[in-house]
C-alpha positions as CSV (number, residue, x, y, z in Angstrom):
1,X,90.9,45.2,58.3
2,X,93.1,44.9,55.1
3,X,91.9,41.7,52.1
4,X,94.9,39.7,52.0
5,X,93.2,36.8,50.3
6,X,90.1,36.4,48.7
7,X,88.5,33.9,47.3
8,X,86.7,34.2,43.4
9,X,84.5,32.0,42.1
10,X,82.4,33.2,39.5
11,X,79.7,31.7,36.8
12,X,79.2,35.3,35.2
13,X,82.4,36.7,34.0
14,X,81.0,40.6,33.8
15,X,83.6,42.9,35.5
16,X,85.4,40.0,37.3
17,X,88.6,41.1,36.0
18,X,88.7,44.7,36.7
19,X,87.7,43.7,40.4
20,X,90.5,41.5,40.7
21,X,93.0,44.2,39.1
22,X,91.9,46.3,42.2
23,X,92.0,43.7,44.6
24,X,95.7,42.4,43.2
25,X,96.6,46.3,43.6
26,X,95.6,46.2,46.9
27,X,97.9,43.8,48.0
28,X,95.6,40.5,47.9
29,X,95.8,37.0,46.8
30,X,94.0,36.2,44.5
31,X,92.4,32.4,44.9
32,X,90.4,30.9,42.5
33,X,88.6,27.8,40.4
34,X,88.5,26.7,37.3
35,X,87.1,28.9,34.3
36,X,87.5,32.0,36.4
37,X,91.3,31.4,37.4
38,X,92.2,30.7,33.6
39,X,90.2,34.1,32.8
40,X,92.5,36.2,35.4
41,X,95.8,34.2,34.1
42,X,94.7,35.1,30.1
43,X,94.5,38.6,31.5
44,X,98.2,38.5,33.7
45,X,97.1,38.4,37.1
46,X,98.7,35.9,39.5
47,X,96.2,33.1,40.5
48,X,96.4,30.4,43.3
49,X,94.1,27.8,42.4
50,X,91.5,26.4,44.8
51,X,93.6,23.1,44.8
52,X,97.0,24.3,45.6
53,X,95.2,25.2,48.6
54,X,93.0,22.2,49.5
55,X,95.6,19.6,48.1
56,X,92.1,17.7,46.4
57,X,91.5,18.3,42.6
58,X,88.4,19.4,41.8
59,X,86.9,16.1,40.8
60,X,83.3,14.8,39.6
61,X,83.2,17.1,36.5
62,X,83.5,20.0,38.6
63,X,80.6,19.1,41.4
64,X,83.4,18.9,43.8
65,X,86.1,22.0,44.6
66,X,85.2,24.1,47.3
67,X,83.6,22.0,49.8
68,X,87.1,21.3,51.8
69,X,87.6,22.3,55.2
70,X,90.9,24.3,54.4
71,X,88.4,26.9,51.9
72,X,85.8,26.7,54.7
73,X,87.3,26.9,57.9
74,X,89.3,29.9,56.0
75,X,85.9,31.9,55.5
76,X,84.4,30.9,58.7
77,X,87.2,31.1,61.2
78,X,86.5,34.2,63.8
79,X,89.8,36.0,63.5
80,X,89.6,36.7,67.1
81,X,89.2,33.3,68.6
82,X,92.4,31.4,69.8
83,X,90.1,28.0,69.5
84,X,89.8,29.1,65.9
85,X,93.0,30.5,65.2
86,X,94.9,27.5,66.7
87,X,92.6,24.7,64.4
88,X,93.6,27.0,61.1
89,X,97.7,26.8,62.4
90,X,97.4,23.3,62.9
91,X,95.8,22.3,59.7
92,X,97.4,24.1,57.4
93,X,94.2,27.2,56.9
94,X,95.0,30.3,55.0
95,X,92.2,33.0,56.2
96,X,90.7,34.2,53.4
97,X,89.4,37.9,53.8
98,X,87.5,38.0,50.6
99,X,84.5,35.5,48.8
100,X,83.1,36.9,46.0
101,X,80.6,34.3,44.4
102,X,77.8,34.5,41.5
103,X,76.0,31.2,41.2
104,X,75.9,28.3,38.1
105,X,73.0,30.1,35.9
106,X,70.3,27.6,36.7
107,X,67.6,30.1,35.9
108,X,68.8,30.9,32.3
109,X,68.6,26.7,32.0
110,X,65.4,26.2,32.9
111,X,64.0,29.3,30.9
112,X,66.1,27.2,27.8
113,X,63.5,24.9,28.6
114,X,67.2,22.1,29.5
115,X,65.7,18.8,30.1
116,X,66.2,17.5,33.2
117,X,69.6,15.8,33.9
118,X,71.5,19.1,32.4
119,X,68.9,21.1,34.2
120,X,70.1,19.7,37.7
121,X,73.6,20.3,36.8
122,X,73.1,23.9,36.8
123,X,71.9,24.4,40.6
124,X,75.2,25.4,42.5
125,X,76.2,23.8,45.6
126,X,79.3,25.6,46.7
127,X,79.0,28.6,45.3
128,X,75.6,29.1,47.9
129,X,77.3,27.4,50.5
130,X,80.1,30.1,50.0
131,X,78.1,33.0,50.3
132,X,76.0,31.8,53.4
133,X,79.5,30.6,55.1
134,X,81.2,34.5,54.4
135,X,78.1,36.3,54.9
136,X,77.5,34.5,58.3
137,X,81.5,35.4,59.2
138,X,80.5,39.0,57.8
139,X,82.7,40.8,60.4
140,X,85.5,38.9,59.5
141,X,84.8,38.4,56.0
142,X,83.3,40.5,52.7
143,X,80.6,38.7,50.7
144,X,80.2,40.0,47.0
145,X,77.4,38.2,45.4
146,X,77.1,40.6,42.5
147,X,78.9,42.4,39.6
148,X,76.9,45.3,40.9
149,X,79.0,45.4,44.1
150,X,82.4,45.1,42.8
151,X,83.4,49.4,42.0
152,X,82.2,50.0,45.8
153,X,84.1,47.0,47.5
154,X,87.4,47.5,45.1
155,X,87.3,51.2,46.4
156,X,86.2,50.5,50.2
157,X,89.0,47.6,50.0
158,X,91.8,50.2,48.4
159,X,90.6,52.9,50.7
160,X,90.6,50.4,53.8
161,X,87.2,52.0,54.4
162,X,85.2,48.7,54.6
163,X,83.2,49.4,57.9
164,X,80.5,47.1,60.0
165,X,77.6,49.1,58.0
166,X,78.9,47.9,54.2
167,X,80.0,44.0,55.9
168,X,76.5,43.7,56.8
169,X,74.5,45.1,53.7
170,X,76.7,42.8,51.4
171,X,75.7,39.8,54.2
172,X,71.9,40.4,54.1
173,X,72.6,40.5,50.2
174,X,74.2,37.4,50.3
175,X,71.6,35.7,52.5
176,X,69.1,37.3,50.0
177,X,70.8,35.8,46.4
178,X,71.2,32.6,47.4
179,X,67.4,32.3,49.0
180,X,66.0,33.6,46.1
181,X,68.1,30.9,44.4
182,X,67.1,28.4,45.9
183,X,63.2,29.6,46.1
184,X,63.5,29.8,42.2
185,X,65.2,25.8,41.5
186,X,62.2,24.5,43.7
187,X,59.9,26.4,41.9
188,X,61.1,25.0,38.7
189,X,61.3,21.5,40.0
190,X,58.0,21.4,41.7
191,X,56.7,22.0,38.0
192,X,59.1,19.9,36.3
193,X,58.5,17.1,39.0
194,X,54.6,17.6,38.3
195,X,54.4,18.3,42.5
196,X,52.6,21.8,42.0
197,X,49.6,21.5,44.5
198,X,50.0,23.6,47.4
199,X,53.5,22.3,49.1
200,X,53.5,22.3,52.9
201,X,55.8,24.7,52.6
202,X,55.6,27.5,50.1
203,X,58.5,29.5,48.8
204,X,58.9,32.3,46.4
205,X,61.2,34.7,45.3
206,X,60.8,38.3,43.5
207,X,62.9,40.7,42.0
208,X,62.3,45.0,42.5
209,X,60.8,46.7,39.6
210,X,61.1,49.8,41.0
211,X,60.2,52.2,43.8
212,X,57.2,53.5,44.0
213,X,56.3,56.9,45.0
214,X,54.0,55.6,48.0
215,X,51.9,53.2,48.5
216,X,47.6,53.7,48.2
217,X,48.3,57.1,50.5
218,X,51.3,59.0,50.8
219,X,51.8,58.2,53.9
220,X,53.0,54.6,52.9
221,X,55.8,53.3,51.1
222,X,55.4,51.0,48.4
223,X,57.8,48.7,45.7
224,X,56.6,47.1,42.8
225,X,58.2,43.5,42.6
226,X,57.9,40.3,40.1
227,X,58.0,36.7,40.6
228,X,61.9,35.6,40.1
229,X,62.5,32.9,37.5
230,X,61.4,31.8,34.6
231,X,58.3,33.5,33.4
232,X,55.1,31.8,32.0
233,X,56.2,33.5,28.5
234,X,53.1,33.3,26.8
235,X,50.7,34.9,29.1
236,X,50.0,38.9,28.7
237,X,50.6,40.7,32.0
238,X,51.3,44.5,33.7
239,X,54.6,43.0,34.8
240,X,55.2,42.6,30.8
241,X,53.9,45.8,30.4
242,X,55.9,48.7,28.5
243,X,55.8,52.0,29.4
244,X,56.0,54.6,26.1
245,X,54.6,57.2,28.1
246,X,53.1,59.0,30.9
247,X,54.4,59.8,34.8
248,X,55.5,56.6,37.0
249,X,52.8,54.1,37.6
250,X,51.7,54.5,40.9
251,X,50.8,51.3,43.8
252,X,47.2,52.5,43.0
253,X,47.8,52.4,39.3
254,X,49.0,49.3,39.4
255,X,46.7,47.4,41.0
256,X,43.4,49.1,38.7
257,X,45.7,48.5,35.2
258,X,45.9,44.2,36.5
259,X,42.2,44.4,37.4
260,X,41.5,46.2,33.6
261,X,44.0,43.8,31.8
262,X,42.6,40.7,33.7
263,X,39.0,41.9,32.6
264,X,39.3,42.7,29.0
265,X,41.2,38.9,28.8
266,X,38.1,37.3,29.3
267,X,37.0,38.1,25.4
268,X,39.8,37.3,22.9
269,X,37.7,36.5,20.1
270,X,36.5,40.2,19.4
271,X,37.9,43.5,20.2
272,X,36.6,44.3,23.8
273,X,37.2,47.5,25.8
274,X,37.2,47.4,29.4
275,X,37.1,50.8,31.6
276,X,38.2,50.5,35.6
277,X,37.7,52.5,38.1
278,X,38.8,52.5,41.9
279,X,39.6,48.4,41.3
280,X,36.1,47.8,39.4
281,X,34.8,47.9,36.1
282,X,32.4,50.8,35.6
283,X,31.8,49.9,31.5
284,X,32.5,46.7,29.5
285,X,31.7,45.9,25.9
286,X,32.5,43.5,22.8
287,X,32.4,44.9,19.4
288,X,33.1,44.8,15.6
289,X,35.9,47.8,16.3
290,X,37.3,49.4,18.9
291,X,35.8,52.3,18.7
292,X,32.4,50.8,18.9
293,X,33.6,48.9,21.9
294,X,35.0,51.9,23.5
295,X,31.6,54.0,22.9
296,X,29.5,51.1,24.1
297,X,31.9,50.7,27.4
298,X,31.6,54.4,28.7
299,X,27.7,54.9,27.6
300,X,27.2,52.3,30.3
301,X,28.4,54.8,33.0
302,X,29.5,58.2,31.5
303,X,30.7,59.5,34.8
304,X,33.0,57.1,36.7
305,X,35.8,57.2,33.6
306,X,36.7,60.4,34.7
307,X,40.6,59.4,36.1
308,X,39.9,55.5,34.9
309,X,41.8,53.2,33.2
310,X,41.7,51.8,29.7
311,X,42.0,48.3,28.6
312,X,41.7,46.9,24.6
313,X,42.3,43.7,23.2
314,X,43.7,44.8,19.6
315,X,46.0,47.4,18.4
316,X,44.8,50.6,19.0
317,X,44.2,53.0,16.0
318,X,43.6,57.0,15.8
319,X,40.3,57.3,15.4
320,X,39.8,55.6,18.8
321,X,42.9,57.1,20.5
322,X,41.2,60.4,19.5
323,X,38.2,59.6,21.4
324,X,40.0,58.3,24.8
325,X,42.3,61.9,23.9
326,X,38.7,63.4,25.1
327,X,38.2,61.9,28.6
328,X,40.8,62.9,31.9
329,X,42.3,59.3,31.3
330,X,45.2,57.8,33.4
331,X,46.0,54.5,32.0
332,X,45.6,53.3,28.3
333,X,47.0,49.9,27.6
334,X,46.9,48.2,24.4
335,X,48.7,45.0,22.7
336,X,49.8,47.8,20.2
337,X,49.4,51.5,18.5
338,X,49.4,52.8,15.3
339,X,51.7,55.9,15.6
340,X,49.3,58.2,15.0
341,X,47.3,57.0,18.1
342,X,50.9,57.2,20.3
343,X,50.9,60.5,18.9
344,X,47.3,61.7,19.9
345,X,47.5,60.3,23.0
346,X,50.9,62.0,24.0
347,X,49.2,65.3,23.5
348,X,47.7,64.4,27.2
349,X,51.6,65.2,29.2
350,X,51.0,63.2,32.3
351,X,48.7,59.7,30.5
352,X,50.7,56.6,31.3
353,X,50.1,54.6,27.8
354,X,51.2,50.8,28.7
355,X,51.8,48.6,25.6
356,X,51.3,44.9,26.6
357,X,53.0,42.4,23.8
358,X,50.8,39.1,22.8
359,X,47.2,40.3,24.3
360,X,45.9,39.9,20.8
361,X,47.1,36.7,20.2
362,X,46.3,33.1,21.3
363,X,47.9,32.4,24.6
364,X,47.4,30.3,27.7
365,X,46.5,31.6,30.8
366,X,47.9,29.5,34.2
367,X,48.9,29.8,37.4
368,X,48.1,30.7,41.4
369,X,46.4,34.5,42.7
370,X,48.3,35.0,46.3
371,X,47.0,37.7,48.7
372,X,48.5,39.1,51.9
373,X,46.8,39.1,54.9
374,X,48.4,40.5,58.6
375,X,51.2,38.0,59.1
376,X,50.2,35.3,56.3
377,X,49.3,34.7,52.3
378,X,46.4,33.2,51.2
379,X,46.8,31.6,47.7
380,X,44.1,30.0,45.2
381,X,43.6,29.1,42.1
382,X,42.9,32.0,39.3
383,X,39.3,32.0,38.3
384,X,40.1,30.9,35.1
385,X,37.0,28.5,34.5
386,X,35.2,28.5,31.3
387,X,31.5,29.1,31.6
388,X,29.9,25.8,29.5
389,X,26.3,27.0,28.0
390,X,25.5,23.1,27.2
391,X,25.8,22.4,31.4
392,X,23.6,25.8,31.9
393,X,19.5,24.9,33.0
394,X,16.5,26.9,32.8
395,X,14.7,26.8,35.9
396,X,11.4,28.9,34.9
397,X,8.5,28.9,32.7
398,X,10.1,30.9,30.4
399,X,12.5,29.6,28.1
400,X,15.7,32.2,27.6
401,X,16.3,32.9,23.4
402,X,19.6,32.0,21.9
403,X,19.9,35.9,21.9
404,X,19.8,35.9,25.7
405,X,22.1,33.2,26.1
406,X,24.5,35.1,24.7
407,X,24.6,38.2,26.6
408,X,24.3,35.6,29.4
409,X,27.5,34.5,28.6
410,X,28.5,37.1,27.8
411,X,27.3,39.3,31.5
412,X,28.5,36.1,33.2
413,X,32.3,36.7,32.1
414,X,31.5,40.6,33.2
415,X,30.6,39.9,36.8
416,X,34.2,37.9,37.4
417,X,35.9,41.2,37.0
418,X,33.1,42.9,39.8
419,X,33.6,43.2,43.6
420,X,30.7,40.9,45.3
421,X,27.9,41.3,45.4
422,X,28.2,41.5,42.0
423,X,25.2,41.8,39.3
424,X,25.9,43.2,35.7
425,X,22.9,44.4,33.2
426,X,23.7,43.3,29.5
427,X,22.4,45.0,26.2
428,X,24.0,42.4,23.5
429,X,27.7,42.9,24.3
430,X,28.2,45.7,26.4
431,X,26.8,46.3,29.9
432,X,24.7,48.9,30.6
433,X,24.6,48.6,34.5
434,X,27.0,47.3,37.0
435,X,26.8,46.9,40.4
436,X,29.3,45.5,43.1
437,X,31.4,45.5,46.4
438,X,27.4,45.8,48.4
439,X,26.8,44.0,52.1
440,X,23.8,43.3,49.9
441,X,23.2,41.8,46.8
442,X,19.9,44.0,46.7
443,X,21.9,46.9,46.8
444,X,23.8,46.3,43.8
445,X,21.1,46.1,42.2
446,X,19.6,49.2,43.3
447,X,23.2,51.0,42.1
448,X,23.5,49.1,39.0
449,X,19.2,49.8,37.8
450,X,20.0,53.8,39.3
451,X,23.1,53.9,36.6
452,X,21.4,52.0,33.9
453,X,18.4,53.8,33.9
454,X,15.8,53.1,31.0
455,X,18.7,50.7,29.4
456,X,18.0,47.9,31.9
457,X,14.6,47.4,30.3
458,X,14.8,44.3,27.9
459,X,18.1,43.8,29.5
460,X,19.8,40.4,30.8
461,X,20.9,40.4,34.4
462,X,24.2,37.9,35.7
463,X,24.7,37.3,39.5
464,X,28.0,36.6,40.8
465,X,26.5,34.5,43.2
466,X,23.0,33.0,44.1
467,X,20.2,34.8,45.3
468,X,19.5,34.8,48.9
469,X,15.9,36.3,48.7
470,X,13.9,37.2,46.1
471,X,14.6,41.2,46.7
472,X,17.1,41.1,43.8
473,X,15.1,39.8,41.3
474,X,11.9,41.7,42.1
475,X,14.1,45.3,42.3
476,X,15.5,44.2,38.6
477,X,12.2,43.4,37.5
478,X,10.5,46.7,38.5
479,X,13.5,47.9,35.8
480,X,12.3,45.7,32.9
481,X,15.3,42.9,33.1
482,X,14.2,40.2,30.3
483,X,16.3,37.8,32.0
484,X,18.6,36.8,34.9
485,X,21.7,33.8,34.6
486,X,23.0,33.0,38.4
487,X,24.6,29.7,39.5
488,X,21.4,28.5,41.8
489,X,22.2,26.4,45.2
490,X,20.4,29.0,47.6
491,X,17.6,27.5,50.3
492,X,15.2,30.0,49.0
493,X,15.8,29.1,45.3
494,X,12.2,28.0,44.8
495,X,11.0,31.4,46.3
496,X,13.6,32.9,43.7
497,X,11.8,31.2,40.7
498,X,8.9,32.2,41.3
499,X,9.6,35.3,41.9
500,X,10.9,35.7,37.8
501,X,7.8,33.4,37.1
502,X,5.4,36.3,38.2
503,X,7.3,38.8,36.4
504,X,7.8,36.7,33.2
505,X,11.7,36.6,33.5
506,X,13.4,34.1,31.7
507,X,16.1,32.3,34.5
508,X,18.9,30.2,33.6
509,X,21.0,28.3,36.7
510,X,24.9,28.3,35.5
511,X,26.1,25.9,38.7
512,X,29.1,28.0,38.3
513,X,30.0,30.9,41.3
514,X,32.2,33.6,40.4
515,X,33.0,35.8,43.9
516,X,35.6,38.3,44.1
517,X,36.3,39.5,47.4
């Protein structure tokens, strides 16, 4: 079916020109609004305008031009239908053969940070109403939503090749742009209209990063995708992430480089190290360097690093790039590295080094965790709460030191990153045993003590959740734990206390769960 009109409307210029060249050649009228029709003219292409054909001005500052029956019922009249042939002979409808749309750059405002009123006068009416109205008429009519599509619809159009199989890829891409528009200007308005609790209907949009190479076995496919529009710019995250090295991130790689980055967040006022392994921390420590932090995060479980990812806080520097060069590594991510560390760790040909801007700076961390389940999402709220010592109460005869409260703190910001049941053993600032992802809490202890070995003793113990029997605490007591911080609110909590009362065990109730399922 030849183009012998089409329609162009377009807020990004990029390549329009060159299209309509091809189209023109093709033996098309060209029809068009505005900025784009003066754009073709400048360049010597014939132009109708949109009004010539309507017999309306555009009018209300440019809200009103296409949305006239004579540019509608021209994309949406079935060329085979006498009904719909007669109504265009009778009123005066050209068919038009062609719309090729890209929409008022709302997303660009709102990442300006526009206020409001200007804001609104970026979300495109026509131009979406366009697109759905050709790619709905998609046997009749081509849909180009994108510079992207123009070289292979100029040559499918010259070539008179444009077949059922490219009109309906180009409608599903239509139906696709202007949903993700629209996903993205209530996104932006249910923040700017301060309506962000959790909508009765909830919409989003994301963009393909890439194609994976399979999903968590090769037998599935995967796609690594972000969140369309504006970004929350201040927040470190793997979607910011920059690759400078290393084989393509793989579904599984993804998802252990979030949990490490997400881990090692939790301590921004000292370099921290965080090692993860099969989507769990196996070593996690605060130090003066990173190089102490890195040696007290892998003595707390020397094996499991093997094929684990590495997470720092601060710019990473030779003399600790030289020691990761000495494990079977596949992620390192750091804010930064000194070149001499990118160049120690490139010795290892297949390491995927991941260079995450702003993760040792002040920044603000926001926003919802969604999860897929068979047929739905269930979305929450990140974990991001503080834990507040001054709220914390000691429930035993033995008071805690101001030394234990700080590896308290410091073990209860551990155990977020931990699979539940979770338990982590604390020396100082590092763990030395960690348990999680048990039917039982008991177990977790029983993996984390086994690990720890004689580094439990004198060690401070944080629970992920309370303590349903007093198992737990007599298991990390037969290991020498000096101390235990849980949140409290089981029915056997009196049988809990005085379980750490017979063994001496200093116990501190935070009030404040932290389960990861």
């Amino acid at each position: 079916m030849p183009v012998e009109r089409a329609l162009l409307s377009v807020s990004d210029k990029t390549g329009i020109v060159a299209f309509a060249r091809r189209l023109a050649g093709a033996g098309a009228e060209l029809v068009s609004t505005g900025g784009t029709a003066r754009l073709l003219r400048e360049n010597g292409l014939a132009v109708r305008d949109v009004t010539d054909v309507t017999g309306f001005p555009e009018m209300m500052e440019g809200r009103v031009k296409t949305l006239h029956p004579r540019i509608a019922g021209g994309v949406l009249a079935v060329r085979g239908d006498p009904g719909h042939q007669a109504s265009m002979q009778e009123h005066g409808i050209p068919a038009i053969d062609l719309v090729c749309v890209n929409l008022y750059p709302f997303e660009e405002a709102a990442a300006r940070g526009e206020g409001l009123e200007r804001l609104v006068e970026e979300i495109d009416v026509g131009g979406p109403s366009l697109l759905r109205a050709a790619a709905k008429n998609h046997h009749d009519v081509l849909v180009v939503s994108s510079p992207s599509q123009y070289d292979r619809v100029a040559e499918a159009v010259e070539r008179g090749t444009a077949d059922g199989a490219l009109r309906q890829e180009l409608a599903l891409r239509a139906f696709q742009v202007t949903a993700r528009y629209d996903a993205v200007i209530a996104r932006v308005l249910s923040k700017r209209f301060g309506l962000t609790d959790y909508p009765e209907h909830l919409v989003f949009a994301f963009d393909r990063r890439e194609v994976l190479r399979y999903g968590e076995n090769s037998h599935q496919r995967a796609a690594f995708y972000e969140k369309a529009g504006p970004r929350n710019v201040e927040e470190p995250s793997i979607v910011k992430a920059r690759q400078l090295h290393g084989k393509q991130l793989s579904y599984n790689n993804l998802l252990d480089a979030d949990i490490a980055l997400e881990s090692v967040k939790e301590f921004p006022e000292r370099p921290a190290c965080v090692i993860v392994k099969h989507a769990t921390p196996c070593g996690i420590a605060m130090a003066d360097d990173l190089d102490h932090a890195w040696a007290d995060a892998l003595a707390c479980d020397p094996y499991s690093p093997f094929g684990g990812i590495v997470a720092v806080n601060r710019r990473l520097d030779a003399a600790t790039a030289e020691e990761l060069g000495k494990l079977f590594l596949e992620i390192v991510i750091a804010p930064g590295f000194d070149e001499d560390a990118l160049e120690a760790l490139r010795r290892k040909k297949n390491l995927r080094i991941l260079e995450v801007p702003g993760l040792d700076r002040p920044y603000r961390r926001s926003g919802t965790q969604v999860r897929s389940i068979t047929g739905g999402l269930l979305v929450q709220d990140r974990d991001l709460k503080a834990y507040d010592t001054s709220t914390w109460k000691t429930v035993t005869k033995t008071e805690p030191t101001p030394e234990q409260i700080g590896s308290m703190l410091f073990a209860a910001r551990c155990v977020k990153a931990i699979r539940s049941n979770a338990v982590v053993f604390v020396q100082g600032n590092r763990t030395v045993g960690i348990g999680g992802g048990q039917t039982a809490r008991v177990d977790s202890v029983f993996i984390a003590t086994h690990k720890g070995g004689d580094r439990i003793r004198d060690s401070v113990m944080a629970s992920d959740a309370f303590f349903p029997f007093r198992d737990a605490v007599d298991e990390a007591a037969r290991h020498g734990v000096s101390a235990i911080v849980q949140p409290g609110g089981s029915i056997r909590d009196e049988e809990v206390i005085q379980a750490a009362d017979e063994h001496g065990i200093a116990m501190v109730f935070s009030g404040q769960r932290s389960f990861r399922h």
